[in-house]
C-alpha positions as semicolon CSV with decimal commas, in nm:
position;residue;x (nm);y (nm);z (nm)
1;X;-0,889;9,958;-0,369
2;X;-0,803;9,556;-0,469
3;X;-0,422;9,473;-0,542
4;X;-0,591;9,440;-0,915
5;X;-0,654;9,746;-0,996
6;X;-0,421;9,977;-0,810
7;X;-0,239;10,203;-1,107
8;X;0,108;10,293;-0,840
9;X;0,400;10,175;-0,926
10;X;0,646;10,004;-0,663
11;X;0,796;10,206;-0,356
12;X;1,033;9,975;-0,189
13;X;1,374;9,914;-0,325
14;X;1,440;9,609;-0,097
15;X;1,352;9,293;-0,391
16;X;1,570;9,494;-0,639
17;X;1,858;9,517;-0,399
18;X;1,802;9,163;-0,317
19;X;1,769;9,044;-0,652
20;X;2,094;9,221;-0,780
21;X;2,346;9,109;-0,471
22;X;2,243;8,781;-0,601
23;X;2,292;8,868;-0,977
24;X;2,587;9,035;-0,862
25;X;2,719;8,682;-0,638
26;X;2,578;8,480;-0,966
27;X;2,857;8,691;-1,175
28;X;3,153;8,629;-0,973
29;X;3,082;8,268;-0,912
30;X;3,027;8,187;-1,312
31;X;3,374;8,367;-1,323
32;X;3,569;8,174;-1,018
33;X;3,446;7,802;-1,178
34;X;3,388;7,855;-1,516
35;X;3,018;7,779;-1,527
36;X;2,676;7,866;-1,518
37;X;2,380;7,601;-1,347
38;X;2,641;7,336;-1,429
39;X;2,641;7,437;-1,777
40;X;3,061;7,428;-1,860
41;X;3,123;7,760;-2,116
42;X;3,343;7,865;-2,346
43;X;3,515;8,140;-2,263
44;X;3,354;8,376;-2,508
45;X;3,039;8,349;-2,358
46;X;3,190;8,284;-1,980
47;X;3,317;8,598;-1,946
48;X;3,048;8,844;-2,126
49;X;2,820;8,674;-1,938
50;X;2,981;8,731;-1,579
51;X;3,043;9,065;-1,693
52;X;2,674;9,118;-1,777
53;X;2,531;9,002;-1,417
54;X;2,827;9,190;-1,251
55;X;2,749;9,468;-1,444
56;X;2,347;9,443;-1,396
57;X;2,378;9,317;-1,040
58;X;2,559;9,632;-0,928
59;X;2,353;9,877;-1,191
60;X;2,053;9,735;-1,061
61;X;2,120;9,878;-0,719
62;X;2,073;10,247;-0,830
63;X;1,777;10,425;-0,949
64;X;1,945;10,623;-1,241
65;X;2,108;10,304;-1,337
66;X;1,846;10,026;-1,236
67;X;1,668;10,032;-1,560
68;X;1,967;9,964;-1,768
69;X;2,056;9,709;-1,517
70;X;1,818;9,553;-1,528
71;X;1,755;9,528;-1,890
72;X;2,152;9,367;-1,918
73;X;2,001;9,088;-1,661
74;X;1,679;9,027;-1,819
75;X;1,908;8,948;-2,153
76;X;2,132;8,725;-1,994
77;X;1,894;8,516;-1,817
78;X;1,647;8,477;-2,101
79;X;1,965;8,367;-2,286
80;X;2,040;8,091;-2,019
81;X;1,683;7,978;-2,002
82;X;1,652;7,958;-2,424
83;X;1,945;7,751;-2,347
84;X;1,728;7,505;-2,190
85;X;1,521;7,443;-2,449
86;X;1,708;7,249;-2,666
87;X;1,670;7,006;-2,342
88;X;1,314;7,009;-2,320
89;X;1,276;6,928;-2,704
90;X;1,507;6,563;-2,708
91;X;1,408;6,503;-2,360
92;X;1,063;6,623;-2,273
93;X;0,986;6,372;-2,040
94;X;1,239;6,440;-1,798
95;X;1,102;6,785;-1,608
96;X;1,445;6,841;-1,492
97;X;1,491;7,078;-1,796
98;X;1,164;7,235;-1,769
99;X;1,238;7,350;-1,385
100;X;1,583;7,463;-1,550
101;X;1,405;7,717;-1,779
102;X;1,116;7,831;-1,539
103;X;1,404;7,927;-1,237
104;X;1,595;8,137;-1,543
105;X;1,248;8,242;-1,671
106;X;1,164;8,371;-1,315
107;X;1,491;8,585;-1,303
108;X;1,398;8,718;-1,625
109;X;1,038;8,798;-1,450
110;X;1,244;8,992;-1,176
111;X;1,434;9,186;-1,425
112;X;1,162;9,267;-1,644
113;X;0,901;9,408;-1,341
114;X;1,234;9,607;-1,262
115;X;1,283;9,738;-1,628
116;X;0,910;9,819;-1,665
117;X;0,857;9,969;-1,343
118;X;1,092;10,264;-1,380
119;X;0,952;10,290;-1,744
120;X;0,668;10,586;-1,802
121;X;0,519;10,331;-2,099
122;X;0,374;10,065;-1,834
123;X;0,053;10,175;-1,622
124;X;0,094;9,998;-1,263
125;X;-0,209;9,745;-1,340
126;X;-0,116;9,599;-1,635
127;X;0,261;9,581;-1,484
128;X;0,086;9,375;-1,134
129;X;-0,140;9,132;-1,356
130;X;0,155;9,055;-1,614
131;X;0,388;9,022;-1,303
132;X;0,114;8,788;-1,123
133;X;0,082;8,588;-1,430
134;X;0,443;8,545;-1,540
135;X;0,591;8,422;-1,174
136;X;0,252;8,222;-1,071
137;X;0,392;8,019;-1,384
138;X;0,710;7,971;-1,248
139;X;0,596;7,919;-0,877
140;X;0,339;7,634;-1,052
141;X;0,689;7,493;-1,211
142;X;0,870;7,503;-0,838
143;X;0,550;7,282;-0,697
144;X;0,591;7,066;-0,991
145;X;0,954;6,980;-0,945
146;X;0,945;6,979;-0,618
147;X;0,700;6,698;-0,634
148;X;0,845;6,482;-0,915
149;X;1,139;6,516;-0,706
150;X;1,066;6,461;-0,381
151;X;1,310;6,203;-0,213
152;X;1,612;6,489;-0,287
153;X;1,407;6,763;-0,197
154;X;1,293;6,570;0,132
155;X;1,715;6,521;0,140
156;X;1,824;6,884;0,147
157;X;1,623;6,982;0,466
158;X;1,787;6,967;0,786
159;X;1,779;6,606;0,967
160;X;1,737;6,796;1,302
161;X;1,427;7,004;1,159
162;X;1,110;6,863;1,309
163;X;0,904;6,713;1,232
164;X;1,036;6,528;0,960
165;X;1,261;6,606;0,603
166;X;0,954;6,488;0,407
167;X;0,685;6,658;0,597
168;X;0,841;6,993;0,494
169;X;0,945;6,864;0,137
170;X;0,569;6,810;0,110
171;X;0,477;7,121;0,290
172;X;0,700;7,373;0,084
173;X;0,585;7,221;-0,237
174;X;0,217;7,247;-0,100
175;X;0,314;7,605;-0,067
176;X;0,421;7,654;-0,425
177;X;0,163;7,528;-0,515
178;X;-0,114;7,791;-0,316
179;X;0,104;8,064;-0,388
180;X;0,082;7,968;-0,793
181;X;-0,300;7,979;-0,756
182;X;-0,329;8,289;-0,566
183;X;-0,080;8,427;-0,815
184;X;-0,262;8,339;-1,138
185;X;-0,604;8,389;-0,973
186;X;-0,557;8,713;-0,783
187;X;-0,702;8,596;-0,481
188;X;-0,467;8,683;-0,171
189;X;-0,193;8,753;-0,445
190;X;0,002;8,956;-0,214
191;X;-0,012;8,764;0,092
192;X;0,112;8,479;-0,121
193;X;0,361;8,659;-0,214
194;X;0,492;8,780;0,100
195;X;0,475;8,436;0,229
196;X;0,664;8,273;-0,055
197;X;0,917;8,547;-0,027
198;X;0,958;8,438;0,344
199;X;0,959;8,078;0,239
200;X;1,258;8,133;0,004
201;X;1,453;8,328;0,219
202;X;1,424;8,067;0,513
203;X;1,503;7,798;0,284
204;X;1,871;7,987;0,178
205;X;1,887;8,001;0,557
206;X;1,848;7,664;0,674
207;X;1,960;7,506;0,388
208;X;2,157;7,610;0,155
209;X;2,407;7,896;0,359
210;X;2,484;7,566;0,594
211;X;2,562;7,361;0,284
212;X;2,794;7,640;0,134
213;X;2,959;7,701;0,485
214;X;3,012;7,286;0,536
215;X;3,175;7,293;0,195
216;X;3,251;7,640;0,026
217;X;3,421;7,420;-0,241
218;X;3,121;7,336;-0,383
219;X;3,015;7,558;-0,719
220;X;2,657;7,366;-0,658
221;X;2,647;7,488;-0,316
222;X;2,694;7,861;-0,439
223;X;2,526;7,858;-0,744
224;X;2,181;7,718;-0,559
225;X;2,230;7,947;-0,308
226;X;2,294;8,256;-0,519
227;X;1,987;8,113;-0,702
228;X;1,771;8,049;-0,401
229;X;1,831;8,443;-0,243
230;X;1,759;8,545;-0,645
231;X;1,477;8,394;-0,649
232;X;1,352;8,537;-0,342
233;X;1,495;8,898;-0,438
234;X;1,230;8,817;-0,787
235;X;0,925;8,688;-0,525
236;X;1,017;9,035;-0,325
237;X;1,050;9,272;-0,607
238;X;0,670;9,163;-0,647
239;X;0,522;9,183;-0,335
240;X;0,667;9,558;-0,333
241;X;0,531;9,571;-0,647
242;X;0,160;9,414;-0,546
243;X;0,176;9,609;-0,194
């Protein structure tokens, strides 16, 4: 039976644990500095909101709380990635916002497979083609960024990494790229998956963990990184979803 029409719904429970550690890491961190993606808040929204991913990051974790978990982090990141919007509109030229709202808009992916997988109302093949659909979108935006912004992408990977920084900035936004089509096309959707799951995870590895532990100081270095592994947890929750 093809990926495409299998009707099960997911099994593993790694992505979701994944995905809410990070939600979970995203919650105290917006706490400790007072911000979100560099976005300064007021404290009104500051603290509902690290309460919401602390909340949803640990409630995520549990099946007779995932579903409400999940639904608390689904709200809160489609609230941060309306929040880009207003970004795209004066500036739409600069894709710098647009990458903004497709990372949040891929959390909110992560949540939402999450929220309708442990719902009764969601067969499991309209749940893997919507999934497919929704982060090949996002996974198009990575390739996209990645390549309009490839000197400080080439920048972030490890000088001692053969056999270049650029040959693997090119590489990894090649990557996005495949996994985007096999995503959107359902061709090898799972595979792709899998890989880019792999992909994401290495890259918090190699790059961003050493960056954090160089200078834990940093709120950039723990937000990408937190971002990164959530990412990863969303790309996960999908291939358990697709396998």
């Amino acid at each position: 039976m093809s990926v495409s029409t299998r009707t099960s719904k997911p099994s593993s429970k790694v992505g979701r644990h994944v995905f809410g550690v990070a939600a979970l890491a995203f919650g105290l961190i917006t706490l400790v500095w007072h911000e979100y993606n560099g976005w300064h808040l007021p404290r009104y929204i500051l603290y509902p909101a690290a309460a919401a991913e602390i909340f949803g990051g640990t409630a995520i974790q549990f099946r007779r709380t995932a579903k409400a978990g999940a639904a608390v982090l689904g709200a809160v990141y489609l609230a941060f990635a309306l929040a880009c919007v207003p970004q795209i509109v004066a500036k739409p030229q600069i894709y710098n916002s647009w990458g903004n709202f497709f990372e949040q808009f891929s959390l909110v992916t992560g949540a939402a497979i999450v929220y309708a997988g442990l719902s009764s109302a969601w067969s499991g093949e309209t749940l893997n083609r919507i999934g497919r659909i929704l982060f090949g979108i996002c996974a198009a935006s990575f390739a996209l960024e990645q390549a309009v912004y490839l000197g400080p992408t080439a920048s972030l990977v490890p000088k001692w990494l053969p056999p270049s920084q650029m040959f693997w900035a090119v590489t990894t936004t090649v990557l996005f790229a495949l996994a985007a089509v096999a995503l959107l096309t359902n061709r090898m959707a799972l595979l792709a998956t899998r890989l880019l799951t792999m992909m994401l995870v290495i890259f918090g590895l190699l790059v961003w963990v050493p960056l954090l532990l160089s200078d834990p100081h940093s709120h950039t270095n723990w937000s990408e990184t937190a971002e990164t592994f959530a990412i990863a947890g969303v790309a996960w929750i999908l291939a358990d979803l697709l396998g």
